[in-house]
BAFITI-411115 format. One record per atom (N, C-alpha, C): residue number from 0; atom name; x, y, z. Coordinates in nm, 3 decimals, padded with zeros to 5 digits. Each point is the difference from the previous one (the first is absolute). Last residue first. Example, Ala and Ser with C-alpha at 12.3 -4.5 7.8 and 13.67 -1.06 7.14 Angstrom:
1:N:01.285:-00.225:00.708
1:CA:00.082:00.119:00.006
1:C:-00.077:00.109:00.073
0:N:00.029:-00.572:-00.007
0:CA:-00.089:00.119:00.000
0:C:00.090:00.120:00.000
//
This chain:
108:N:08.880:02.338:00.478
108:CA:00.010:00.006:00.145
108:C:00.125:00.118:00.042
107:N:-00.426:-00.070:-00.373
107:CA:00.151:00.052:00.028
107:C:-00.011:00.036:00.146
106:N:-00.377:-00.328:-00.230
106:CA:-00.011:00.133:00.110
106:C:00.189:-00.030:-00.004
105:N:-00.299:-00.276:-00.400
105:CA:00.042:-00.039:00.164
105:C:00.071:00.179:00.080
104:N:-00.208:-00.076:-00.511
104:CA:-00.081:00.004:00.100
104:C:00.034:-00.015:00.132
103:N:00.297:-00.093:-00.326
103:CA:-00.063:00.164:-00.027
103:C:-00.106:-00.008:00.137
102:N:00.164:-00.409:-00.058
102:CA:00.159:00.124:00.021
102:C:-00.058:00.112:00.051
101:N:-00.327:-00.372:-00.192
101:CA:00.050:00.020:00.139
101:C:00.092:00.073:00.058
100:N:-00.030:-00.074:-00.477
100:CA:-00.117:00.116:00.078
100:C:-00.026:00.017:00.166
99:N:00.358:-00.244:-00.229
99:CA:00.001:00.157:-00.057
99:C:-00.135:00.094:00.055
98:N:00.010:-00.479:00.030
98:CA:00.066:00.046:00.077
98:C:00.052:00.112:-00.021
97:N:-00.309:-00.196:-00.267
97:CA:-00.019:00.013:00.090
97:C:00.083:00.029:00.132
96:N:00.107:-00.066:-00.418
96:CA:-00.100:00.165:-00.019
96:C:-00.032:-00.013:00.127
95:N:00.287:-00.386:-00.089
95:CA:00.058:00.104:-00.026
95:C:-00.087:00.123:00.047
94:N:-00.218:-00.387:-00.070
94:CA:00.100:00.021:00.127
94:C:00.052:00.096:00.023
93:N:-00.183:-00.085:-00.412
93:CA:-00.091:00.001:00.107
93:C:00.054:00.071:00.145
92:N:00.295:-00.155:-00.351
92:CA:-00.043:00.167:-00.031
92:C:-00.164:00.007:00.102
91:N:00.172:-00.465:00.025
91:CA:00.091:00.089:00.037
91:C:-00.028:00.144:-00.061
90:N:-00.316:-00.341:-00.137
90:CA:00.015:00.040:00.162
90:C:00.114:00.081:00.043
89:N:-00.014:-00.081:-00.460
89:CA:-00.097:00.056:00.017
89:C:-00.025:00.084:00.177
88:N:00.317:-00.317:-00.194
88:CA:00.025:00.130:00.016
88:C:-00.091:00.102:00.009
87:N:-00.070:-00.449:00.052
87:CA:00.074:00.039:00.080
87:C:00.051:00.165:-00.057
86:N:-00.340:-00.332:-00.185
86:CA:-00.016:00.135:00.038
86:C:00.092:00.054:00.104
85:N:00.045:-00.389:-00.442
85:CA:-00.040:-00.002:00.138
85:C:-00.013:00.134:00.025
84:N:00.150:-00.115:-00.434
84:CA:-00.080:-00.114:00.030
84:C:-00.051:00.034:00.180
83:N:00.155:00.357:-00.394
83:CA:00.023:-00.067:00.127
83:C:-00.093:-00.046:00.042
82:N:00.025:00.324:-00.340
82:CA:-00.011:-00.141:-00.010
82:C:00.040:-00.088:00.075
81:N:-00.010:00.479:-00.026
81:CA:-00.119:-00.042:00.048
81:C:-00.048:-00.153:-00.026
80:N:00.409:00.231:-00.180
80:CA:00.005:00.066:00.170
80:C:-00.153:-00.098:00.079
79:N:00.126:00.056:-00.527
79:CA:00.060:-00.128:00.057
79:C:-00.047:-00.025:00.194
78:N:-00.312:00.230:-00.353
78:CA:00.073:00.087:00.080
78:C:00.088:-00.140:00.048
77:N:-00.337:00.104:-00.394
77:CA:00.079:-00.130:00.035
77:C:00.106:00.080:00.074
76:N:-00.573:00.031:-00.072
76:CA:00.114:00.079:00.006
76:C:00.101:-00.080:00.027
75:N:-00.435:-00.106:-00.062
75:CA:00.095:00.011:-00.095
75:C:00.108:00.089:00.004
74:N:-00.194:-00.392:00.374
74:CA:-00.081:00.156:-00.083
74:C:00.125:-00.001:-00.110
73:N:-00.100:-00.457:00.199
73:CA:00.016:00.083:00.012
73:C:-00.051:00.114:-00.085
72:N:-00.159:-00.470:00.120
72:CA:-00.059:00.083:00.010
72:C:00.098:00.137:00.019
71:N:00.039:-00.500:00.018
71:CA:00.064:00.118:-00.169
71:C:-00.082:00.100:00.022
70:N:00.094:-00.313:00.341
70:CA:-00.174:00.019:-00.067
70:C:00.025:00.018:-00.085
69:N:00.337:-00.037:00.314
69:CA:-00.001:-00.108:-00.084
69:C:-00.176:00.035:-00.044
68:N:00.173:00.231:00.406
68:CA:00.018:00.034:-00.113
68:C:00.015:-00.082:-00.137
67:N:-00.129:-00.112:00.461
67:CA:-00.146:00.099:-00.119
67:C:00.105:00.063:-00.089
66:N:00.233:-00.110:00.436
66:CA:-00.068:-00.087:-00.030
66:C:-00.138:00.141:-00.133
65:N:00.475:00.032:00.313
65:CA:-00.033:00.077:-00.153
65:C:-00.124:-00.099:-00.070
64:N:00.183:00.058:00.448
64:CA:00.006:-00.125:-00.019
64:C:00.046:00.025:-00.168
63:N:-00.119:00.332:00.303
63:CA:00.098:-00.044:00.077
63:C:00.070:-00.133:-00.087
62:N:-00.402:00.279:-00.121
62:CA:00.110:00.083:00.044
62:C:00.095:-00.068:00.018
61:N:-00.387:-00.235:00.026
61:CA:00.011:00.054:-00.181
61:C:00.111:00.067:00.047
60:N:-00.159:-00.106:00.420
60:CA:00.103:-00.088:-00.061
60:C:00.015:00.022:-00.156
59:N:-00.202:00.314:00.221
59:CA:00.125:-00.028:00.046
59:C:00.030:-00.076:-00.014
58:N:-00.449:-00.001:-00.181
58:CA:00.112:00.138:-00.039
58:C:00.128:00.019:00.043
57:N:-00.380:-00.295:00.151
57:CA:00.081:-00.033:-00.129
57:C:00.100:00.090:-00.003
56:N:-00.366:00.149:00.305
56:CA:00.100:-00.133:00.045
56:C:00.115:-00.067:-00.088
55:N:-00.293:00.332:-00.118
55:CA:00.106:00.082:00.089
55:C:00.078:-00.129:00.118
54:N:-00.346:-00.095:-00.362
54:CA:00.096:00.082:-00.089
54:C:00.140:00.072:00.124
53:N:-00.429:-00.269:00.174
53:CA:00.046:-00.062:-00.074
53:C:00.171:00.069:-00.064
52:N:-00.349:00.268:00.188
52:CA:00.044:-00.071:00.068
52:C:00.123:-00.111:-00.026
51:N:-00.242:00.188:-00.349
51:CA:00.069:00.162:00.096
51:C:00.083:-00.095:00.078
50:N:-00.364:-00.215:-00.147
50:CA:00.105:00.011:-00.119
50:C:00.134:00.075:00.034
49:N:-00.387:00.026:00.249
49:CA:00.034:-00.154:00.028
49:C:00.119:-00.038:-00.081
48:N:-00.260:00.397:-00.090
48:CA:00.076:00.074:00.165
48:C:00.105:-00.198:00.009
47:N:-00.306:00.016:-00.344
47:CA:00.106:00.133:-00.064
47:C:00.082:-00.002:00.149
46:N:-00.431:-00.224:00.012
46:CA:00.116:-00.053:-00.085
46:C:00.124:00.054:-00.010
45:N:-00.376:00.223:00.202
45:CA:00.088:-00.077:00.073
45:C:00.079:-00.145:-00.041
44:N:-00.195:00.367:-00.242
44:CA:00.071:00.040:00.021
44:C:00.076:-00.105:00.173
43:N:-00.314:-00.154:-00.319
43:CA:00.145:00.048:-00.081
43:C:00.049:00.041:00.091
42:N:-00.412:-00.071:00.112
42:CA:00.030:-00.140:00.058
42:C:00.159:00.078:-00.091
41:N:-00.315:00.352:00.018
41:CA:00.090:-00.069:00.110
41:C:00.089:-00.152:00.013
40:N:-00.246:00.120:-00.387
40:CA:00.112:00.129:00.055
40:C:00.073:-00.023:00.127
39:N:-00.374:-00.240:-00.155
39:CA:00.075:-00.050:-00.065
39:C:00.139:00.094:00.055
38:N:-00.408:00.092:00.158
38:CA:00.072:-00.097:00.071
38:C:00.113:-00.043:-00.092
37:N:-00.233:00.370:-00.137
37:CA:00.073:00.059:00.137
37:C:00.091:-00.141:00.036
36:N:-00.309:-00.125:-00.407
36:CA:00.134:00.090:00.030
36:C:00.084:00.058:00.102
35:N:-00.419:-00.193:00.058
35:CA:00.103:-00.074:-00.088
35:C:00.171:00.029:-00.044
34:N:-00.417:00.298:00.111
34:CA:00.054:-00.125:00.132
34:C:00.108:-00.041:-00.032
33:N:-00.173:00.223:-00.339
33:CA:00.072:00.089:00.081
33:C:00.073:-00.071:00.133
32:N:-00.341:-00.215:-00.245
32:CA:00.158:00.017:-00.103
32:C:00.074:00.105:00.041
31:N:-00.457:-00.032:00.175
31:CA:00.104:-00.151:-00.008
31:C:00.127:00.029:-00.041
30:N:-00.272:00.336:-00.037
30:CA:00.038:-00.013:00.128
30:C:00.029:-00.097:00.016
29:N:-00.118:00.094:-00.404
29:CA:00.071:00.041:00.020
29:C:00.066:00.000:00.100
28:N:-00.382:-00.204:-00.094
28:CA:00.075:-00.078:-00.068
28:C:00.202:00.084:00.025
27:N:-00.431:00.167:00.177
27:CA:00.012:-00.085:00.052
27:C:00.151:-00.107:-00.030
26:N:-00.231:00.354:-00.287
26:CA:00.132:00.046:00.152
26:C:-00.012:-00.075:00.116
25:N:-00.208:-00.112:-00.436
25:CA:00.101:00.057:-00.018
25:C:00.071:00.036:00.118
24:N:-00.444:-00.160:00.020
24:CA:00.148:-00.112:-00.015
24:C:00.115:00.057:-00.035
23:N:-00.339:00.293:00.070
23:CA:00.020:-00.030:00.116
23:C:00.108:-00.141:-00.012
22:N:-00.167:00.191:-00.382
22:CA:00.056:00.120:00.056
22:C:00.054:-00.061:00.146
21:N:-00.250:-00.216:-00.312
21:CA:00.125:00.002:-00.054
21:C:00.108:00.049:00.111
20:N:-00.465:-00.031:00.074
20:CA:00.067:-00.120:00.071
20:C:00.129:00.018:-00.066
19:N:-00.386:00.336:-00.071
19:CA:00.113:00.009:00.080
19:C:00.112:-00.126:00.022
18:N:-00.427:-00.055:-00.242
18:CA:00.075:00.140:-00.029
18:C:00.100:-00.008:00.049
17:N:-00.253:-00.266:00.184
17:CA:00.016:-00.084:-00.064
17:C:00.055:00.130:-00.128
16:N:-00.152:00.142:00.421
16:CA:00.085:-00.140:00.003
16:C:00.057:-00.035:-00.119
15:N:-00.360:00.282:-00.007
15:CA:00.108:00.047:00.001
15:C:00.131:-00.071:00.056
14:N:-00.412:-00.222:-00.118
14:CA:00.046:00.036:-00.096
14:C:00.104:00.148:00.067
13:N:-00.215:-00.181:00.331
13:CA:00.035:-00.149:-00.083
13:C:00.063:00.084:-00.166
12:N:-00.206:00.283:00.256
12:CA:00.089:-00.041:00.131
12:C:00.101:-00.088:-00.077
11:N:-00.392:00.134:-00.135
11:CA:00.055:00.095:-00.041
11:C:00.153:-00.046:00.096
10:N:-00.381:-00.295:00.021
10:CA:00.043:00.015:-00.119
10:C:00.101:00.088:-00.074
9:N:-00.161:00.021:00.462
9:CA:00.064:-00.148:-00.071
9:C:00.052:00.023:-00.055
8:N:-00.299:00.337:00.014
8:CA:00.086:-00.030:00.123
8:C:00.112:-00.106:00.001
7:N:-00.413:-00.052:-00.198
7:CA:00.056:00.108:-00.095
7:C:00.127:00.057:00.065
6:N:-00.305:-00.270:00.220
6:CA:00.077:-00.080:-00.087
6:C:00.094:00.087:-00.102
5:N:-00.257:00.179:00.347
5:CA:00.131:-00.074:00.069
5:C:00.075:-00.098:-00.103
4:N:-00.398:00.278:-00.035
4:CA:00.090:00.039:00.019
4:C:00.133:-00.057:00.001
3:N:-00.364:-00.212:-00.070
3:CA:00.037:00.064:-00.120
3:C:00.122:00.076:00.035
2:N:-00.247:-00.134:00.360
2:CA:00.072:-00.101:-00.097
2:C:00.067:00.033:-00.105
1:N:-00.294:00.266:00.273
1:CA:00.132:-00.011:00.011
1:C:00.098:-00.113:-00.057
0:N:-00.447:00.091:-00.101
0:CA:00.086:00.106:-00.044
0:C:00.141:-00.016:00.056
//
């Protein structure tokens, strides 16, 4: 009798397995692809920071030099003022705000 038992036991074991297996590859399959994703996410965003890095080393000489403007990548606005091959005036209204703000901020002697 207990045999019987135990095969019927099995058997019920073995066919709800075999019911369910959609169910359990499904969120198995999901928890991969969630993995996957978190890592993919991260590996961008420490792309994104390396790019960053990169962009704030360039950027004073793009300013200084006028290097990247030969792309034809302008906009459509045709302001003569913003066609300057270098960022010196850029840095000078830089300059400028910043010592206006150092004014304001320094203590009347």
């Amino acid at each position: 009798m207990s045999r019987s038992t135990s095969t019927s036991t099995s058997l019920a074991t073995i066919i709800l397995l075999v019911i369910t297996f959609p169910i359990w590859f499904s969120v198995g399959a999901g928890l991969f692809g969630a993995a996957v994703g978190i890592i993919g996410a991260l590996f961008g965003v420490l792309v994104a920071i390396i790019g960053i890095c990169f962009a704030v080393i360039a950027v004073p000489f793009k300013l200084l030099f006028g290097w990247g403007d030969d792309w034809g990548w302008h906009s459509d606005i045709d302001l003569p003022f913003f066609h300057t091959n270098n960022g010196f005036l850029v840095l000078i209204l830089v300059a400028v705000v910043i010592v206006l703000i150092q004014k304001r901020k320094s203590p009347a002697r």
